[in-house]
C-alpha positions as CSV (number, residue, x, y, z in Angstrom):
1,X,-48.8,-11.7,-64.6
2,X,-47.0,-15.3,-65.7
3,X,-43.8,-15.8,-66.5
4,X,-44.3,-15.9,-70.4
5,X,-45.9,-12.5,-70.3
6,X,-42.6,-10.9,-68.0
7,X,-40.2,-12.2,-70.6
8,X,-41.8,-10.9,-73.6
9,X,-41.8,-7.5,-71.6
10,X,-38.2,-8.1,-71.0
11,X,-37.6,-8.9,-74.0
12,X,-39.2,-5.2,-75.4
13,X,-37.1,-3.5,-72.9
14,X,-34.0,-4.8,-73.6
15,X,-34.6,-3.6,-77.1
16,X,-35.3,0.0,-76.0
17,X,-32.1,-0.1,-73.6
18,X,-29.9,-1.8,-76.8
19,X,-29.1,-4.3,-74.2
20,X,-27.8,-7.1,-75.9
21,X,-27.0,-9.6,-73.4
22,X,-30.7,-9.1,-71.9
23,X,-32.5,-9.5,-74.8
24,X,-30.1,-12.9,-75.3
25,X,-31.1,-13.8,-71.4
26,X,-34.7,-13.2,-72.0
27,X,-35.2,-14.7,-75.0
28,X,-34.3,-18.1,-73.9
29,X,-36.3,-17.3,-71.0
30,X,-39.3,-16.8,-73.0
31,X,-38.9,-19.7,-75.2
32,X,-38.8,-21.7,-72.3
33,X,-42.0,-20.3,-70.9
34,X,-43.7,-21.3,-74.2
35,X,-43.8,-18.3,-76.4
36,X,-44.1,-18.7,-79.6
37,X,-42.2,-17.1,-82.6
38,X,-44.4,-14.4,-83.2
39,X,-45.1,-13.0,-79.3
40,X,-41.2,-12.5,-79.6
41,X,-41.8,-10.5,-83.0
42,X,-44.2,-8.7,-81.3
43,X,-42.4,-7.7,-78.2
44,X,-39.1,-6.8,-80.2
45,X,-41.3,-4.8,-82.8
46,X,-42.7,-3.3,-79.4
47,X,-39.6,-2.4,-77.7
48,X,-38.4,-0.9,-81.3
49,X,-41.3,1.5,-81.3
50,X,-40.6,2.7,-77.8
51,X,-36.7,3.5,-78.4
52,X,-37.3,5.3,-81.7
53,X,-40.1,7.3,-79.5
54,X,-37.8,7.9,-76.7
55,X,-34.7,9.0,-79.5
56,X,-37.0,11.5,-81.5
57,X,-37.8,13.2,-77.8
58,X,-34.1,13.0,-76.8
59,X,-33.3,14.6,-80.3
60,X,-36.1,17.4,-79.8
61,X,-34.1,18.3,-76.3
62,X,-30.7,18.3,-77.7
63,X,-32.0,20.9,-80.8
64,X,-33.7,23.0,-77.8
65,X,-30.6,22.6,-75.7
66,X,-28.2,23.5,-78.4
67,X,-30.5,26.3,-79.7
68,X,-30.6,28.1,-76.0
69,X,-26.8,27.8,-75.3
70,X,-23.6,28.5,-77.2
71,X,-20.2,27.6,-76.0
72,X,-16.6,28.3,-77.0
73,X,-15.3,25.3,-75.1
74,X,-14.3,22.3,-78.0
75,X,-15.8,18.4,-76.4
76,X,-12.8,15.9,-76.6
77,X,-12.2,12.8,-74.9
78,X,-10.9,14.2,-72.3
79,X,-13.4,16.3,-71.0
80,X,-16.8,15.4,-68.5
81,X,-19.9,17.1,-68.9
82,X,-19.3,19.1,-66.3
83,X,-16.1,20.6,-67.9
84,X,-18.6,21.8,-71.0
């Protein structure tokens, strides 16, 4: 795999993980391996696809989770997930 091809990869990824900074890094790491405009669009559009995949499944578990279990216990800032 070249270089080009691992940046645009990195590029999708960092869009599924909402990483900011990486998606900045491996931009101007593709651009400097010569992809063009529209490989970027595709990776981003890419990467966009996979996160709202991986968010509708996370959202399917948390309706399962919350429909099995009921707890008295109020969430606050204070308290870890193992306090719940």
């Amino acid at each position: 795999m070249d270089t080009k091809m691992k940046e645009l990869i990195a590029i999708g990824a960092s869009v599924t993980a909402n990483c900011v900074p990486c998606l900045k890094f491996h931009f101007a790491k593709a651009q400097e391996a010569g992809a063009s405009e529209d490989e970027v669009r595709e990776a981003v559009r890419v990467g966009r696809m996979v996160r709202k995949g991986a968010a509708g499944k996370w959202d399917e578990e948390a309706k399962s989770v919350l429909g099995q279990q009921t707890h008295s216990k109020s969430v606050n800032a204070g308290t870890s997930c193992e306090d719940i």
